[in-house]
N, C-alpha and C positions, 0 to 999 in steps of 0.2 A: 568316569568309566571309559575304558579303551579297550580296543578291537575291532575284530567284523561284527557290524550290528546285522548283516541282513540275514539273520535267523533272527530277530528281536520279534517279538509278539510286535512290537508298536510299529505298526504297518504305516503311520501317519509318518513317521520317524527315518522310518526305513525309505518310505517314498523321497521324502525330502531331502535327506543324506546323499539316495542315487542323483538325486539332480542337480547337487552340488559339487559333487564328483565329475559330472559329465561335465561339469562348465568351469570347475578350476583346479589347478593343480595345489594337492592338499598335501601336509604333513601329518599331524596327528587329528585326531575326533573323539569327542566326547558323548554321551549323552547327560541330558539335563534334566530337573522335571520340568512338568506340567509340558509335553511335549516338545523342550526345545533342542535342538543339536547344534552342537558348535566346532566348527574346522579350524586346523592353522594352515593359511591360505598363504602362498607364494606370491611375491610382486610379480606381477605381469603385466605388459601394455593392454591384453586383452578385458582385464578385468571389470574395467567399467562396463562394456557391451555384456561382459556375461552376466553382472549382475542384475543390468535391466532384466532380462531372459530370465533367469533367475525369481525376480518378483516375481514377471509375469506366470511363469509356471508356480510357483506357491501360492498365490495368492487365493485361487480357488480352493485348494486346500484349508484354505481360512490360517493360513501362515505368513508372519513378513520375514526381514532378515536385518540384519545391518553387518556395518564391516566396518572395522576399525583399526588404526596401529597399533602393532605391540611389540615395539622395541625392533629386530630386525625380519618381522613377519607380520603378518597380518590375522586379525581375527574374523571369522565370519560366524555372525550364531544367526539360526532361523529360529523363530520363536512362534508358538500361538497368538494370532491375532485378537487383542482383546474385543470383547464385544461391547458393543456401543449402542445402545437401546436408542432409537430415533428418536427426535424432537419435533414435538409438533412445529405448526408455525404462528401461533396464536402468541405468541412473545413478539414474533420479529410485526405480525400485524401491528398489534398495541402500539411498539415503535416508532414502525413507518406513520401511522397516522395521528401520533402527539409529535414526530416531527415535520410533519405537513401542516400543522397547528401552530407550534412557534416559528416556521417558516412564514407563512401566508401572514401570523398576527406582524413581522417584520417586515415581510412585504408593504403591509400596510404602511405601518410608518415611513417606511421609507421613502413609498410613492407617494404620500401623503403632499409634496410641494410641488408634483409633477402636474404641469399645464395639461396632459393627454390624457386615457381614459383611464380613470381609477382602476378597473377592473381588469381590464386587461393587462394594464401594467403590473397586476399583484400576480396575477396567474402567468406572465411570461417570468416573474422574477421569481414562484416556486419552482416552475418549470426549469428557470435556469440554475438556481443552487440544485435543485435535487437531484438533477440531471448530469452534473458535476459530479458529486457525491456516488448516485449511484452507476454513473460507469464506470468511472474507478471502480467499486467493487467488482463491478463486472466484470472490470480487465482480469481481477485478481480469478474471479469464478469459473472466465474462460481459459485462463491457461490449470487451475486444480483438473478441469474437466478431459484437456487436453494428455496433460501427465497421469489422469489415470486417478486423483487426489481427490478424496471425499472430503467436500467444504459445506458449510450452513447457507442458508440466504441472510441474505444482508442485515445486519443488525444496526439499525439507525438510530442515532442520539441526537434527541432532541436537547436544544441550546434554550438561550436567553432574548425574546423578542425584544429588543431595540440596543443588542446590543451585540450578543453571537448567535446568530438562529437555531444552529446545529452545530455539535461538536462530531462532527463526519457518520463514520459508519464503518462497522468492523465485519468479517468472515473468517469461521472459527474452520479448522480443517480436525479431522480425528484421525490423521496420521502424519508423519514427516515426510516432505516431500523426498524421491529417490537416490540423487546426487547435486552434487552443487551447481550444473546446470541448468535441473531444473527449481533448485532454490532460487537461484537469480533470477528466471524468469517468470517466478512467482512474484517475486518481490519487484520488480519493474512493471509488472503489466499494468499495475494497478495506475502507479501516477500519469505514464505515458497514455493512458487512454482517457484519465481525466484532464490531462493538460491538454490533449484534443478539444477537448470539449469547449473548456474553460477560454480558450482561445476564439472559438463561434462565438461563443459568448459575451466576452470583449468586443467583437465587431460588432454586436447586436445592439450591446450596451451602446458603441458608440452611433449605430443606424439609427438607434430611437431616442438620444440625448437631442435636448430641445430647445429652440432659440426664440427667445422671451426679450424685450425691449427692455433697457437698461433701467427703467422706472419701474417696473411690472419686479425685477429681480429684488431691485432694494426695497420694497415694499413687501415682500415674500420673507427678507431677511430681517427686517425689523419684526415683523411678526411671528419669527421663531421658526416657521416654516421651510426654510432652509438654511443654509450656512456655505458660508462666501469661507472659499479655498485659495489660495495664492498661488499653491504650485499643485501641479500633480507629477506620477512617477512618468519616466520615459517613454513607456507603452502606450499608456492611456493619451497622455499626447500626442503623441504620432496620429491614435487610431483618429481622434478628433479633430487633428489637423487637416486628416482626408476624408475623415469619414461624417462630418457631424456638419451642420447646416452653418455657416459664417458669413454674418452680413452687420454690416456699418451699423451701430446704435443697440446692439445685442448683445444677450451675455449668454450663457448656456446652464441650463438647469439639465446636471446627470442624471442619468438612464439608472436607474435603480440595478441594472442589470449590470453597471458599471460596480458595484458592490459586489453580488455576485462575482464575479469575475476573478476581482482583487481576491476573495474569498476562497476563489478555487486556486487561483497562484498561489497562493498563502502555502492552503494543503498541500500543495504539490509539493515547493518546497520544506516544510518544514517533513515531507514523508521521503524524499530523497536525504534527509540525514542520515548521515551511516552509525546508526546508534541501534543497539538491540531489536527493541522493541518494533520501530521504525522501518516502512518498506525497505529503505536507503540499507536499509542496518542489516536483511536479508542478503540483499546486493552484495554489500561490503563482506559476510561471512560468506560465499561464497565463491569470492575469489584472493581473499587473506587469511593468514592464518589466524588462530583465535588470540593470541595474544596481542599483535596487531590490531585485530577489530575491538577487542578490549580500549584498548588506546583512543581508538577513534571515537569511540561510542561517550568515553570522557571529554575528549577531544570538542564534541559535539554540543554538547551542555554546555563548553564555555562562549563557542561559534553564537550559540543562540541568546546565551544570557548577555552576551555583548552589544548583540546585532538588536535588543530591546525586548527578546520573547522571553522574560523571566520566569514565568507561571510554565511555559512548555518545558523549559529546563529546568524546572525543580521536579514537574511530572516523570522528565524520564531520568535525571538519577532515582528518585524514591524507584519507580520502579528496575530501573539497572540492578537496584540493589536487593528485589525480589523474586525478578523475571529471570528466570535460564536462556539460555539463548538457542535461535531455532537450528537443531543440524538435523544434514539428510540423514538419510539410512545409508548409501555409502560418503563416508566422510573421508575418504581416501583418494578419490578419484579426482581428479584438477575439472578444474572449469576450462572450458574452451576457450581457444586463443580469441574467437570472434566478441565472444562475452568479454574478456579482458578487454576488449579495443572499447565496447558498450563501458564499462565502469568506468573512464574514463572519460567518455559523452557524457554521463551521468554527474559528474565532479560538473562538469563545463555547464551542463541547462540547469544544475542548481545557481551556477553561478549567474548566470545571465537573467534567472526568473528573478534573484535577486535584486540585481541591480538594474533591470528597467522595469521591473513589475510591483516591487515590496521595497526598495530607497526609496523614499522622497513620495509614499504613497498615505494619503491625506485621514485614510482610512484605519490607518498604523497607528500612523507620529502625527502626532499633533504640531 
């Protein structure tokens, strides 16, 4: 239906139409049901800035929008926001605390050959995976909050004690972030605040790795209680060459927290892949186009199945192959040049967590 709608009864309609008007220059307009209106919108440089504006004014109205191409024009429909009945947090409890359970039961094990105190070394080593884990989320929690982007708390998955503690932790949003802007910086915040982390961490590991007399080690290792390593990755060397106690006739029994640590590199890289699902995979869609990130996201699965993580790359083709992938609400709008220089950083500290943190890391590869 076309014309002047503002005699239309639907006052919600008519509201939202005038403020689409005042912010872009429009060709034709429709109306829709269940309250929605859709414009053919002209390219302008202006247009990203008007559609922030834009949200922000509908959204009280309990309305979103999106924008998209359509050949040599653009589409904008604002539509009724659907409703979304809250969740309690009695899920994300149950969670948090069976993964604080095969956490700590791994703790155990782990520190189970450590010369220092049982107990405190179990409680620095929850402290140090969960801690990992959940600021990452956090990163992701703090910039939804920033963009205006209603997300869950943290949903954490609990793993396998003496083998994966935890399979990380996820945050569900109940709408698409606004442009690709802030898609990207949805999708980086998460791992750049757990690699923070995961980095203390690593030094911590190396502060409290412990130096046992060269009898005291082999006696530990015959008895099952640890296991004698030959090499470790680049990082963890370094950190120990400066950081960890060395003296004549001594060997070093690792800091449990040295696991951790590995644990959180891991995450990071393996969530800076530019594959769908994947923080990386955010990133990557919002500053290529979708064909391209198709590409990569296959691209990805082969990176991984080669680099030894078969079981992560059969996870995300099965899902490639049933997940939609995330786009804004304007999907038109370019990402910033500063973010484009970012995606490129991004390619590079994958590369580097790689090969001094997950090569030649004892914890991996056998």
């Amino acid at each position: 239906m076309g014309g002047d709608i503002s005699g239309s009864v639907y006052d919600e309609q008519r509201l939202v139409a005038e403020k689409i008007r005042a912010l872009f220059r429009i060709r034709n307009y429709y109306l829709r049901e269940q309250g929605a209106v859709e414009f053919e919108v002209e390219e302008d440089k202006g247009n990203k800035e008007a559609f922030l504006k834009l949200l922000k004014g509908i959204k009280p109205l309990g309305y979103l929008a999106v924008l998209r191409r359509s050949g040599d024009y653009l589409t904008l429909i604002a539509f009724k926001r659907p409703l979304i009945k809250p969740r309690g947090l009695r899920l994300n409890l149950i969670l948090l605390l069976a993964t604080l359970g095969t956490v700590t039961a791994d703790g155990f094990f782990k520190a189970s050959g450590y010369p220092g105190n049982l107990t405190l070394m179990i409680g620095l080593y929850v402290i140090g995976i969960m801690g990992i884990i959940g600021v990452h989320e956090m990163g992701h929690k703090l910039a939804s909050t920033i963009y205006g982007v209603q997300s869950s708390p943290p949903y954490f998955i609990p793993g396998i004690p003496g083998a994966l503690p935890t399979l990380g932790a996820v945050i569900t949003s109940s709408e698409p972030p606004a442009n690709r802007d802030s898609l990207f910086d949805l999708g980086i915040s998460g791992p750049l605040a757990g690699l923070a982390v995961t980095i203390l961490v690593a030094i911590g590991g190396a502060l409290t790795t412990a130096a046992v007399p060269l009898e005291e080690l082999s006696r530990q290792a015959a008895a099952g209680k640890i296991q004698i390593v030959s090499n470790l990755d680049l990082f963890t060397e370094f950190l120990l060459s400066n950081l960890a106690p060395q003296r004549v006739g001594t060997g070093l029994i690792l800091s449990p927290l040295i696991f951790a640590s590995s644990l959180g590199f891991l995450i990071t890289f393996l969530n800076l892949m530019p594959a769908w699902q994947l923080d990386g995979g955010h990133v990557a869609r919002a500053v290529l186009s979708p064909k391209l990130h198709k590409v990569l996201t296959y691209g990805s699965i082969v990176v991984l199945f080669v680099a030894g993580f078969q079981l992560m790359a059969l996870l995300i083709l099965i899902l490639s192959m049933r997940s939609p992938e995330m786009k804004p609400l304007d999907d038109v709008s370019p990402v910033s040049k500063s973010r484009k220089i970012m995606f490129i950083c991004v390619w590079i500290i994958a590369a580097l967590i790689y090969v001094f943190t997950i090569q030649g890391n004892p914890f991996f590869f056998r």
